[in-house]
N, C-alpha and C positions, 0 to 999 in steps of 0.2 A: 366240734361239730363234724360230725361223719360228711366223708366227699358226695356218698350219696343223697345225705340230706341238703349238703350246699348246693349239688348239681340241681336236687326236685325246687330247692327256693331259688335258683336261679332262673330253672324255666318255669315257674310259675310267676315271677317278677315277668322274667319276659310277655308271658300271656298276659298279664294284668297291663303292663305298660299297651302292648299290642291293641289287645282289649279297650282300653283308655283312648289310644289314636283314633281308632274304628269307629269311637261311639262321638268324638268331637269329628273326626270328619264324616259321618254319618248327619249329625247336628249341622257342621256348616253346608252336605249337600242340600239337606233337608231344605234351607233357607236358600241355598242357592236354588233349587227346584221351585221352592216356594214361587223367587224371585220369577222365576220361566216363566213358570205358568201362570203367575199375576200379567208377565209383561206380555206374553202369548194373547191372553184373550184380551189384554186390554188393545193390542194390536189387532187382533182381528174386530173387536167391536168397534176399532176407528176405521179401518179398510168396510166393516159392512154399512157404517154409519155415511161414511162419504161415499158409497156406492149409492144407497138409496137418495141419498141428496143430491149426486150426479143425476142418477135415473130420473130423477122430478125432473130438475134442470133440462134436460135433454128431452126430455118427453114436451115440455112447456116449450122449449126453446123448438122442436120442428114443427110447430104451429105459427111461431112467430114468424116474422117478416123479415127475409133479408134479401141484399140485393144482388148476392150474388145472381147468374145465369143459368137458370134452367131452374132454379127454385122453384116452387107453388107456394103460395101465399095466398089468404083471402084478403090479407091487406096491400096486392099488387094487382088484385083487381081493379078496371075502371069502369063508371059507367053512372051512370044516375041513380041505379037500386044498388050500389057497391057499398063496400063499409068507408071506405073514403071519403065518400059524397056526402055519407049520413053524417061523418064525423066533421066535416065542413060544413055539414048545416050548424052544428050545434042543438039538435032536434033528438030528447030522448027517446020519441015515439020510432023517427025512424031508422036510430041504433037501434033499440030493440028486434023492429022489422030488419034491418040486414045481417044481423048481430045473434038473434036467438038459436036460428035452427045450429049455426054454428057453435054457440056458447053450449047448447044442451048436450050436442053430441059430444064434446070436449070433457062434459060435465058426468056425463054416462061414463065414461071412456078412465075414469078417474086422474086424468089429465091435469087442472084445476079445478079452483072453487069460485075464487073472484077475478073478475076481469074489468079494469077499470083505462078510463082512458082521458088523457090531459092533453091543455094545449100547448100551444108553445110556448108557456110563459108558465106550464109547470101545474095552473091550475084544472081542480076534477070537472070534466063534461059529462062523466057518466060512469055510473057503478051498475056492476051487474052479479047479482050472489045468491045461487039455488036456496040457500037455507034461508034462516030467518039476515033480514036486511042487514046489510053494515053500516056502523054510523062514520055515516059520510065528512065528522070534522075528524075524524082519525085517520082520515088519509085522504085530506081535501088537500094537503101538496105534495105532488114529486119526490121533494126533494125530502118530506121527511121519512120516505119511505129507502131511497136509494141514495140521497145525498146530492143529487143533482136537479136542476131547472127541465133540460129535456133529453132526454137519454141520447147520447152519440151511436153507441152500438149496442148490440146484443149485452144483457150483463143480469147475471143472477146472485143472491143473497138471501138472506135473513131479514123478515121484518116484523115487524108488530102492527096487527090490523086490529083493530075494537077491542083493543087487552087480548087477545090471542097472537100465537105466533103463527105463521109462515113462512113458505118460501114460495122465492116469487121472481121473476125475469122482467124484465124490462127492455124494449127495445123501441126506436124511432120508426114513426111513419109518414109519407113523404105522398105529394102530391104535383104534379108539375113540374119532378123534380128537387122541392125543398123540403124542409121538415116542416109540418104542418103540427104535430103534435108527438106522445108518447105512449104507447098503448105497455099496461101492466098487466102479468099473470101471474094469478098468487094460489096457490095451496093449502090449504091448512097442516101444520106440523103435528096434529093431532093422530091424524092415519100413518103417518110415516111414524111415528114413537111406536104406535101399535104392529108397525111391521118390521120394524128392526129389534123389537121386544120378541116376537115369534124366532124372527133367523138367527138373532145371537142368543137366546133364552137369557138373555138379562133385561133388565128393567132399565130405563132411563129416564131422567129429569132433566127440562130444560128451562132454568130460570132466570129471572132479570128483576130489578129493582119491583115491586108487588106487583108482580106478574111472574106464574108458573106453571109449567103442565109434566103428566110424566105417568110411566104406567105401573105398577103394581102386581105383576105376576109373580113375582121370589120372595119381596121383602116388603116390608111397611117403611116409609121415610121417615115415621116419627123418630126411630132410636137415630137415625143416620145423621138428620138433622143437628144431634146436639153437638157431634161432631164438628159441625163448622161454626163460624162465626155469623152465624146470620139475625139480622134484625128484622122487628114485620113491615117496619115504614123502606128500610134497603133491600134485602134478600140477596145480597151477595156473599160467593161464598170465601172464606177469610185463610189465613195461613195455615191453615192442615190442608189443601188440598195438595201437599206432596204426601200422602197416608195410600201406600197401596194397595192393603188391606186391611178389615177392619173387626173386631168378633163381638157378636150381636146374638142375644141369646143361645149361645153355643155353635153357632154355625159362625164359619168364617165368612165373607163379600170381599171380592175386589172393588178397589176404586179407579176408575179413569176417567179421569179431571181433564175438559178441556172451557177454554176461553177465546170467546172473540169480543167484539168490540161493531155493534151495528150501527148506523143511521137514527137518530140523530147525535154518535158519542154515547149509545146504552149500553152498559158491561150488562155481555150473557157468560150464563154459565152450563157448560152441561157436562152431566156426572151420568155415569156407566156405572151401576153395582151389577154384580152376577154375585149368587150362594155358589163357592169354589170347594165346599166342603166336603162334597164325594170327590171329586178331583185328588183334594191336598189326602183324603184317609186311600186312596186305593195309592197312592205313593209311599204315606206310611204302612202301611201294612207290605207292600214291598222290603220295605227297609227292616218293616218287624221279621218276614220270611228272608232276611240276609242276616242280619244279627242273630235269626234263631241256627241257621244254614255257618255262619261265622262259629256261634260258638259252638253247637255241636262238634265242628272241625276240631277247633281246640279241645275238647272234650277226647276225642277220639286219638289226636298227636297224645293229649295229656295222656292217656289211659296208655299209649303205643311206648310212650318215654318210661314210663313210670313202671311198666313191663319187660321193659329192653333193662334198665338201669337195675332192677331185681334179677333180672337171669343173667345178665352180667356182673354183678357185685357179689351173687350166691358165692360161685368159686371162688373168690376175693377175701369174701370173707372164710369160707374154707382153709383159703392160704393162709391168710391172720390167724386160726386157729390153730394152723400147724406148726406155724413160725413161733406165738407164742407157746407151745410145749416143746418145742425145741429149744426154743431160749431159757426153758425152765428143767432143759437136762431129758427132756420122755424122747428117745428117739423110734419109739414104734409106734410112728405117724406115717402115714401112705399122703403125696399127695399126688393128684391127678393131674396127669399132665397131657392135653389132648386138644389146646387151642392154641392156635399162630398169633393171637391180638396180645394186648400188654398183659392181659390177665394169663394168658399161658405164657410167657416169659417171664411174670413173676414167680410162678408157678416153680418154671425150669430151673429163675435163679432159689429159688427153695430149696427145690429137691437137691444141688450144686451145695447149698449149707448145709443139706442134712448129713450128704455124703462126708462132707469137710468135720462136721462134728464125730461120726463115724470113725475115721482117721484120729483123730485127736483121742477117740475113747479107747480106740487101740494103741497108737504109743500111749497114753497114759495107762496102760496097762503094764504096757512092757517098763514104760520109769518107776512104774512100782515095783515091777519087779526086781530089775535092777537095783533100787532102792534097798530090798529088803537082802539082798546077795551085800549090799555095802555095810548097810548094819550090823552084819553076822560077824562082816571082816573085821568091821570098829568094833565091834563086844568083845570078839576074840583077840584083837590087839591090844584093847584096853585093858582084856585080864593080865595079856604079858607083859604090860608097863605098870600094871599093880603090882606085878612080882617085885618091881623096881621100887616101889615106895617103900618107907617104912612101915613098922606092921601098924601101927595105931593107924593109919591114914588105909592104908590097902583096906581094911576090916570095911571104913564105910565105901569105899568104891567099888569094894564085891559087891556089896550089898545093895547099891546102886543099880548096876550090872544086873545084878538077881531079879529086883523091881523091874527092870528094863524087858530082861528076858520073860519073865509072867505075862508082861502086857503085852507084848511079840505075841504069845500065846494062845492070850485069852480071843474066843470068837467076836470077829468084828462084823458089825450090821450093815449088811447088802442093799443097793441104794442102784435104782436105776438112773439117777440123776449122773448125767458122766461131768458135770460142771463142780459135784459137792464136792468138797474138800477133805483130804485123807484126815487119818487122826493121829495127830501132832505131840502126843504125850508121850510118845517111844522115842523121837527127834528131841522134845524137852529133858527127858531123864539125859539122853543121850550126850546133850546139849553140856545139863546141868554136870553128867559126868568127866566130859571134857573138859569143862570149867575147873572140877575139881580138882582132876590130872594139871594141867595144866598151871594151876593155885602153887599145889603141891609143889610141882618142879621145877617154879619159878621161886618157891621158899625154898627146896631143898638147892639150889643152883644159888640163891642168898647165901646159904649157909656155907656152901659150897667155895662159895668166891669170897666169906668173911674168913673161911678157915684158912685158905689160899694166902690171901692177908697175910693173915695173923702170920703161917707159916712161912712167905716172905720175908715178915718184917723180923721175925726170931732168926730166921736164917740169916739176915743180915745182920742183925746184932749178934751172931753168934761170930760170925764171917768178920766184923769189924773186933771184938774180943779175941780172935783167931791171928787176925791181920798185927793184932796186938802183940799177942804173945810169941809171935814169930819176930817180931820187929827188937822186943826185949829177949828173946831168944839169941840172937842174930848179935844183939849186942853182948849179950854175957860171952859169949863164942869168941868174939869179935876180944873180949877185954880177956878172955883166955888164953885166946891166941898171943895173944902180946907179950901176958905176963909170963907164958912158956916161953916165947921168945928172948924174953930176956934174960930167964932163968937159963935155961939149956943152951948147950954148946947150938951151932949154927950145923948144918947139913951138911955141909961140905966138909966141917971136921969129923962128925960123925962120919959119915962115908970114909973118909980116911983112916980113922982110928980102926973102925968095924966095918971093911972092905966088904968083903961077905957076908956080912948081918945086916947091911944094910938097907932097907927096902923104902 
C-alpha cells in the first residue's frame, strides 16, 4: 500500500473514530439535556406549585386571627353583635348575621370558599359555603380535617371536604382569654389546579384513594394512567413514579411525582405532565445544525488533507519515477529540485545518485577502454607465445586469436543502459585461449621435465658405466705399472746406466 494511501485511511480512521465520539457524546448530551430540562420544569412546576399554595395560605391566613399586637382581626372583636359572641351563643342565625358580610366579601375577593367553625371539643357549630352546601358529616370533626381537637396556632394544609380537595388554615379563637373554639378556611383546589395549569402551561392531577381532580389542557390522562399502578377502589400511584418522562402518541411529557400524606393517614398524589416536545426538537435540531456544522468541517480538513497530500506526493512520485529509470540505466531524467520539506531532499538525494551514476558511466567508459588497450596486448603476446608452441598446437591458437580478433571487430549495439553488461565472448575466446596456451605449456613443460628425466637418469648411468670403466681403467694401469716394474731395471739404474737419456 502506497504511504499516500495509508496516510488518506489513516485520516479517514481518524474522522470516523472522531465522528463515532461526537455522535456518542452528542447522544449522551442529548440525554443529559434531556435530563435538565425534565428536571428544570419539574423544578419550576414545584417552585410555582408551592407559590400558589403559599399564596392561598397567606391570603386565608391575614383574615385569620392572631394574637399578635396591632393585628386586625374580626375574630378579636368584642361586643354583643361580634363574631365571638355569635360563636358562644351557638346560634346559626346569628353567625350568619355577624359572619355574612364578612364571609361574602372574602368570597368575592377569592380568598376562600368554606368557612366552618368548631368548638372546643373539635365539634362543627357551623358551616358556611357560597356554592351548593357541604355535607356537613364530612367535616363534622376537627380533627378529621387537620388531625387535631382545637387548633393551637395558625396551621395550613391539604384536605378533603365532600370528596373534593382543598386547602384550608386553621386557627384558634379565644374569648376571655381562653380558647373557646376553632374557626376553618378552606379553598377549593379546583381554581388553584386551573391556575398553575395557566403559569406553568402543564396540566396537573391531584389524587387519593377514589377521589380525583386535575386539568386537561396538553394531554388526556387516559394513556398516562396506564403508566401507574392504579386501581378504581385505591388510586394510588404505584412504582413507576420515578419515570421522568414518558412518549405518548409521539409527543414526549414530563413527569413530576410528588407525595404527601393528609389527615386522617390519606396518601395524595400529585403528578405534573407538561408536552416537552418542542423543547427536547429545538435542542435537537441544535445538535442536527452542529453534526451538520461538525461534519462539513471534516468534509472540508478531508478535502484540504486529501489536497495537500496529492500536491505533495505529485513530485514524490515524480522522484520514484526518476529513481526508477535511473535504476534501470536511462540517465536522461531531469529532476526538479525547488523544495526545502523531505520531498525536495529526496529529490536532492536523487539528483546526488544520478550524478554518482554519471561518474560510474564515465570510468566505465574509460575500463573499457583500458580493457580493450589490454586485449590487444594479450592477442599480441599470445601470437608470440604461439611462436613458442609447436606447430600442430600454434595452428589452433591462431585460429583462436583470428576468432578473437573478428569479434573485437565486428559492430557492437549501443545501449543507453550504463548498468548493462559488456560482451563477454571476446574475454571467453580469450579466456579459452589462455587456457589453451597455458594446456600446452604445462604439456610441453611435462615433456620437458620427463625428458630432463630421462636425460638425468642416462646421464647417470652413463656417469656410473663411465665411473666404471675408469675404475677398471685405473686397475689395468695400476697391474701395468707392476708388471713393468718388475720387468724393467729400477730408475735409478736407468739414470745411471743412461745419465743423459734419462728423463
Amino acid at each position: 500500500m502506497l504511504l499516500k494511501t495509508r496516510i488518506s485511511v489513516l485520516f479517514a480512521t481518524t474522522f470516523l473514530l472522531i465522528a463515532a465520539a461526537l455522535v456518542v457524546q452528542s447522544q449522551l448530551a442529548r440525554d443529559e439535556i434531556k435530563r435538565a430540562v425534565v428536571t428544570e420544569l419539574s423544578l419550576g412546576q414545584s417552585v410555582i406549585w408551592d407559590k400558589i399554595l403559599r399564596s392561598t395560605y397567606d391570603s386565608m391566613s391575614f383574615y385569620a386571627y392572631d394574637s399578635k399586637p396591632g393585628t386586625a382581626s374580626i375574630w378579636a372583636l368584642r361586643g354583643s353583635r361580634s363574631a365571638i359572641a355569635a360563636v358562644k351563643t351557638g346560634d346559626s342565625r346569628k353567625i350568619n348575621r355577624a359572619l355574612t358580610k364578612f364571609y361574602g366579601a372574602l368570597v368575592e375577593s377569592n380568598v376562600l370558599d368554606v368557612l366552618a367553625i368548631y368548638d372546643a371539643e373539635g365539634a362543627l357549630i357551623h358551616v358556611m359555603d357560597a356554592e351548593q352546601p357541604v355535607d356537613e358529616r364530612t367535616i363534622g370533626e376537627l380533627s378529621g380535617l387537620t388531625g387535631v381537637t382545637l387548633a393551637a396556632k395558625l396551621d395550613g394544609g391539604l384536605g378533603v371536604i365532600d370528596n373534593r380537595f382543598a386547602a384550608h388554615v386553621s386557627f384558634p379563637i379565644y374569648a376571655n382569654g381562653r380558647p373557646i373554639g376553632s374557626v376553618l378556611y378552606a379553598r377549593w383546589l379546583t381554581p388553584l389546579l386551573d391556575e398553575f395549569s395557566r403559569a406553568a402551561e402543564a396540566d396537573i392531577r391531584v389524587l387519593a384513594p377514589s377521589i380525583s381532580e386535575q386539568t386537561e389542557t396538553q394531554t388526556s390522562w387516559s394513556g398516562i394512567e396506564t403508566l401507574f399502578d392504579k386501581t378504581a377502589s385505591a388510586g394510588q400511584v404505584g412504582d413507576n413514579t420515578g419515570l421522568d418522562t414518558v412518549l405518548l402518541g409521539g409527543a414526549t411529557f414530563s413527569l413530576n411525582v410528588r407525595t404527601l400524606t393528609i389527615p386522617p393517614d390519606l396518601p395524595v398524589t400529585i403528578v405534573m405532565v407538561r408536552n416537552v416536545s418542542a423543547s427536547l426538537a429545538s435542542y435537537q435540531q441544535i445538535f442536527v445544525y452542529v453534526a451538520l456544522s461538525i461534519a462539513g468541517v471534516f468534509a472540508l480538513i478531508g478535502a484540504a488533507s486529501y489536497l495537500t497530500l496529492l500536491r505533495g506526493f505529485r513530485p514524490l512520485d515524480d522522484t520514484i519515477a526518476a529513481l526508477n529509470a535511473l535504476a534501470a540505466g536511462n540517465t536522461d531524467v531531469e529532476v526538479a529540485v525547488g523544495r526545502r520539506d523531505e520531498v525536495g531532499r529526496i529529490a536532492a538525494t536523487v539528483v546526488s545518485f544520478r550524478e554518482t551514476i554519471l561518474n560510474f558511466a564515465r570510468l566505465r567508459r574509460s575500463a573499457q577502454e583500458n580493457r580493450l588497450r589490454q586485449e590487444r596486448t594479450v592477442i599480441d603476446e599470445t601470437i608470440k607465445l604461439a611462436g613458442l608452441l609447436p606447430e600442430e598446437v600454434r595452428a589452433d591458437l591462431l585460429a583462436d586469436v583470428h576468432e578473437m580478433e573478428q569479434l573485437k571487430s565486428r559492430p557492437q549495439q549501443q545501449s543507453d543502459n550504463v548498468f548493462e553488461g559488456d560482451d563477454e565472448s571476446a574475454m571467453k575466446l580469450l579466456g579459452m585461449a589462455f587456457g589453451r596456451i597455458s594446456k600446452e605449456i604445462k604439456t610441453q613443460y611435462e615433456k620437458l621435465d620427463f625428458l630432463v628425466d630421462e636425460r638425468t637418469r642416462k646421464i647417470a648411468e652413463t656417469q656410473a658405466e663411465l665411473e666404471d670403466k675408469h675404475k677398471n681403467l685405473i686397475a689395468s694401469l695400476n697391474y701395468a705399472s707392476r708388471i713393468q716394474a718388475s720387468i724393467l731395471p729400477s730408475s735409478d739404474d736407468m739414470q745411471t746406466v743412461f745419465p743423459g737419456c734419462y728423463v
